[in-house]
Every structure is written in structure tokens, then in C-alpha cells.
N, C-alpha and C positions, 0 to 999 in steps of 0.2 A: 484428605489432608488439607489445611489450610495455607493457604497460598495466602502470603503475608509482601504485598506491593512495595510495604515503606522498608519491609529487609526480606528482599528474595531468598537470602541463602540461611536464613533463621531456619526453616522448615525443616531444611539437606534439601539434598536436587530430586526433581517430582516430575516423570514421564510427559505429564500434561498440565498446563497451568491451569488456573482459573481463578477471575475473580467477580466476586456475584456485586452490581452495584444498580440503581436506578438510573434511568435514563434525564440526564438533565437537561435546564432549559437553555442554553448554550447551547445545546446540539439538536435541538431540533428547529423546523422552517416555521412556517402560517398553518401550513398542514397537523402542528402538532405532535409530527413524527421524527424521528431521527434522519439526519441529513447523511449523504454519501461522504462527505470530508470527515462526518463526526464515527463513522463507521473507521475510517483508514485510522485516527486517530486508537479509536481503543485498540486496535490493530497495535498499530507501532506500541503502546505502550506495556501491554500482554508481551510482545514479542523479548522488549527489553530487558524487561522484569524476570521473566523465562533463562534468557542467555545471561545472564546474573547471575540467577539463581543455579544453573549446568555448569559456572565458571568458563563462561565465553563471550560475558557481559565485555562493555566499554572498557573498563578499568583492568580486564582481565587481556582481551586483545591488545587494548595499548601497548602492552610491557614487549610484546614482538612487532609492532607497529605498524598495527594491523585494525582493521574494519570494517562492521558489517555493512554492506548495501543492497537495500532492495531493489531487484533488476525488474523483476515481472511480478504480477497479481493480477488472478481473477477471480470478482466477485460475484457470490449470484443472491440476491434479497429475494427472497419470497415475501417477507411481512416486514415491515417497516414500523420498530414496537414505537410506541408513543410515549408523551411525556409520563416522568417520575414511574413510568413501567419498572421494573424493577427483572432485570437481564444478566446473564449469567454469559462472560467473554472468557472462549478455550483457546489455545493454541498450544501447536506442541510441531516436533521437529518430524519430517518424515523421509529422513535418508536424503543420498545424492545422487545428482546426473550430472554428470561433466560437469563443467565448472560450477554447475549449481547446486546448491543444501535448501534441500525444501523443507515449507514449515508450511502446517496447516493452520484453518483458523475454524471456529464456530460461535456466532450470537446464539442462546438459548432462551427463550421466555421460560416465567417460571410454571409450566409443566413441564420443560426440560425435551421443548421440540426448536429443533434447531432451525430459525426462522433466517440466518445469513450466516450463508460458507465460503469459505475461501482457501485455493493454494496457491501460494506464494516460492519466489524463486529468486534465491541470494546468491551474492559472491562475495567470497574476501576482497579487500583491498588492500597492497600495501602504500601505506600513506605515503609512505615517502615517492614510490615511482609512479603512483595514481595508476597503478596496474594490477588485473583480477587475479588470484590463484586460486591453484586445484584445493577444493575445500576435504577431499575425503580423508585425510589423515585425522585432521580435527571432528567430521563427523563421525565417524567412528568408535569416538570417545561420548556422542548421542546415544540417547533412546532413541529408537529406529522406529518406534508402534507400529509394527505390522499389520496391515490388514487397516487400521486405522484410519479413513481414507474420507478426509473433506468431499475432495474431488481426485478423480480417477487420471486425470492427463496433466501434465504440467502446462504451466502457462503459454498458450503460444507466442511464437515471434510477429509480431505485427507486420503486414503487407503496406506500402505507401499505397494509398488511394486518391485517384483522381481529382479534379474537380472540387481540391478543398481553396475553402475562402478568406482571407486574412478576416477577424474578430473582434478580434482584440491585443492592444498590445502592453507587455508587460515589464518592470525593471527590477532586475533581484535587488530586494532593500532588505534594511536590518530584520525584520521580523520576520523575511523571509527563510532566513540562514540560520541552521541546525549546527550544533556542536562539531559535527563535520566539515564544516566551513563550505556547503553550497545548499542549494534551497532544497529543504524539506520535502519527502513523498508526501505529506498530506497537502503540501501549499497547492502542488500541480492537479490536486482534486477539486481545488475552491479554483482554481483558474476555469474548470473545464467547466464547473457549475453555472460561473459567472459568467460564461460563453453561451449559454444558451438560454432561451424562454423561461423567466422562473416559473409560469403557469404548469410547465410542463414535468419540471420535477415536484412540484406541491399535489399533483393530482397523481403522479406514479407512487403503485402501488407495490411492484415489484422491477425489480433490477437487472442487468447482466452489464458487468461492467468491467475491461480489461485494459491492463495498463503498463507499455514497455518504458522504464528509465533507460533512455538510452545514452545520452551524455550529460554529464553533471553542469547542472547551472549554479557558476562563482556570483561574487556579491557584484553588483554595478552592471552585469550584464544585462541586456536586452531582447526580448524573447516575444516574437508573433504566434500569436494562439489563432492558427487556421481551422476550419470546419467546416461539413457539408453533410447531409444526410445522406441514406443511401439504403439500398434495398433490401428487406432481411423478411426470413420466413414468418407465416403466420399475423397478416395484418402489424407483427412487432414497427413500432419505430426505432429506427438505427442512426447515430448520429458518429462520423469521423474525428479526430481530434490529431493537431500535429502540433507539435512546437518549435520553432524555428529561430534559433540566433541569427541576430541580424550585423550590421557591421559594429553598430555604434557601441563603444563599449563591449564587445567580447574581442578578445586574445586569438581566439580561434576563428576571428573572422565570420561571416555570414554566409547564411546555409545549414551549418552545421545542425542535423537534427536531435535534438532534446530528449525529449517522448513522443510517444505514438498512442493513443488511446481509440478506444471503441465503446460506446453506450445506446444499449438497447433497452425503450421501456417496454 
């Protein structure tokens, strides 16, 4: 069935999304291939498109005043398709765990092997008291795809790790900020990018890349992107990620932490 972006609910509601498009050049590096922000990116916009088209889109949760947020995602890239490639992005919902509605993802190249998967871990929000609720009522009214399985574990809760380093420091501006009124999951991937060596992501080949939202960043706040490496199986290199509001310009005062990320190439 075709999955129609510019009107999700044309189709009727569809177990699994998918939409097949080329890899553009906007999203890829010097390497030629697709970047880890331009990855989150088709992400969020599958996911949308999907809760749209199930009647649990934006327009549909507003009316109870309400919101989707992504809490957790891990990614794992085996191939990193290249320009004007032409790639086929799934996703689709796969049941709850306590406070969270999972949803899966998968990039396909076209012979239709799935070269980047990911599961991801949402919560409601109600907007007005900026607090999570139990989603299972709502998912229930999902497709569940049984067996259907990105990945097998849900995302884990990240450990604070030692020895990280102030990086870089960052201020939620207008392009930051999503419909939602605080900065966007893809922005916090281009932060983590621009934290490190670009030599180092132009020559990785393959990925494993995890990432907790843990308090929402408002517009004008202030936020220190800490990092350190650190020791991981297999010759892999492992790199820490924290984010950190600081006093100037957040409500919540300094300290408070952000996100927490982990990348392995």
C-alpha cells in the first residue's frame, strides 16, 4: 500500500509505514554518505507521518492536550547509503512498557536489506502540566506487529559516566525549537556531531548510537555539551555525551541534566 507523506490518512491507517525516496545532498558529509542527524531526521518525519495517518498525529492529540515525546532511541548503522542512493524508511509502532509506546524503525537499500534500525521509546505529554502519562489506553487502539522486531530490548536508561569534559557550549535559538516549544531530537544530534573529530565520523563506516531526552531544552537556555571516551569491546571506539544547563538563562537553574548519549564507531 502506498504511503502518501503529503496526506497520511488518504491511504486509511497502515500497520507499517514506508516511504521510498533518494538520499539527498543536504544529508550527507565529504564522505558522500548519509549523516547521523540526517538519519534522526527521516526518523522523526516517518514517525509523524505514521501517528497521522493511526489518528494520533499532532492535530489529533492536541484536541486532549496532549503530546508525543521521544524519551529514548538506539541506533545501529551497518552501511551508511550514499548520495542520491535511493532508500526505502519503515517504521511502525511496537506496543508498551510502562510509561513508554515503542516504535520501531528501519533504512532499506534497494534490494530491500535493512542497512540502519532502530527502537525508540515515547511518552505522552500533557502540555499543560509538562507531565508523562500512562500511554496504554491509547496504544491499544495500535497495531502491535508482533514478532516484528527492529531490535529486541528497549532502549536503555543511560549511566552518568565519569571524567566527561566541557566541549562545547550551546544556546537554544529560533531554529532550534520545534512546534513543541523546546529544541528538537534531531538538533541534540548535530550538537553531539559538532562535539567531536569530523575526521572521525567521515571515515565511520558503521554506527551504534544511543540517546536519553531527559529534560526538555526551552528557547534562550543555555546548555554545556560534556564528553570523554571511554572503553568499549572489540577495538570499537566509544565516545560519552552529557548535556548540562547551566545557570545563565534557564528557569531551572544549573546542573540540571538534558540528555545523555553514547557513540560507538
Amino acid at each position: 500500500m502506498t504511503c502518501n507523506a503529503a496526506n497520511p490518512k488518504a491511504s486509511g491507517p497502515v500497520n507499517i509505514w514506508q516511504e521510498t525516496l533518494p538520499v539527498r545532498f543536504g544529508a550527507i558529509d565529504r564522505s558522500d554518505r548519509l549523516t547521523l542527524d540526517a538519519v534522526f531526521q527521516l526518523f522523526q518525519e516517518a514517525a509523524i507521518s505514521h501517528a497521522e495517518n493511526l489518528g494520533v498525529g499532532r492535530e489529533d492529540m492536541a484536541k486532549t492536550g496532549q503530546v508525543w515525546i521521544l524519551s529514548r532511541i538506539s541506533v545501529q548503522v551497518d552501511r551508511r547509503p550514499n548520495y542520491s542512493e535511493t532508500v526505502t524508511v519503515r517504521t511502525w509502532p511496537r506496543g508498551g512498557e510502562k510509561l513508554f509506546a515503542v516504535r520501531d524503525f528501519d533504512i532499506r537499500d534497494s534490494s530491500d536489506i535493512p542497512v540502519i534500525y532502530a527502537r525508540s521509546a515515547w511518552v505522552i505529554l500533557d502540555m499543560e502540566k509538562r507531565r508523562p502519562l500512562r500511554p496504554q489506553s491509547l496504544m491499544d487502539s495500535l497495531p502491535q506487529n508482533e514478532g516484528l522486531d527492529a531490535m529486541t530490548a528497549l532502549p536503555a536508561g543511560l549511566a552518568e559516566r565519569g571524567n566527561l569534559q566541557k566541549t562545547a557550549e550551546k544556546k537554544a535559538l529560533y531554529t532550534d525549537i520545534d512546534f513543541n516549544g523546546h529544541v528538537n531530537n534531531v538538533r541534540y544530534i548535530e550538537w553531539i556531531e559538532n562535539a567531536l573529530d569530523p575526521q572521525l565520523l567521515e571515515k565511520a563506516d558503521k554506527m551504534r548510537f544511543e540517546i536519553n531526552y531527559m529534560n526538555e531544552i526551552l528557547s534562550g537556555e543555555n546548555i554545556e555539551i560534556l564528553s570523554a571516551p571511554f572503553d568499549a569491546e572489540n577495538n570499537v571506539r566509544a565516545f560519552a555525551f552529557e548535556g548540562r544547563k547551566t545557570e545563565s538563562g534557564s528557569p531551572a537553574g544549573g546542573g540540571q541534566t538534558a540528555f545523555r548519549a553514547e557513540l560507538r564507531l
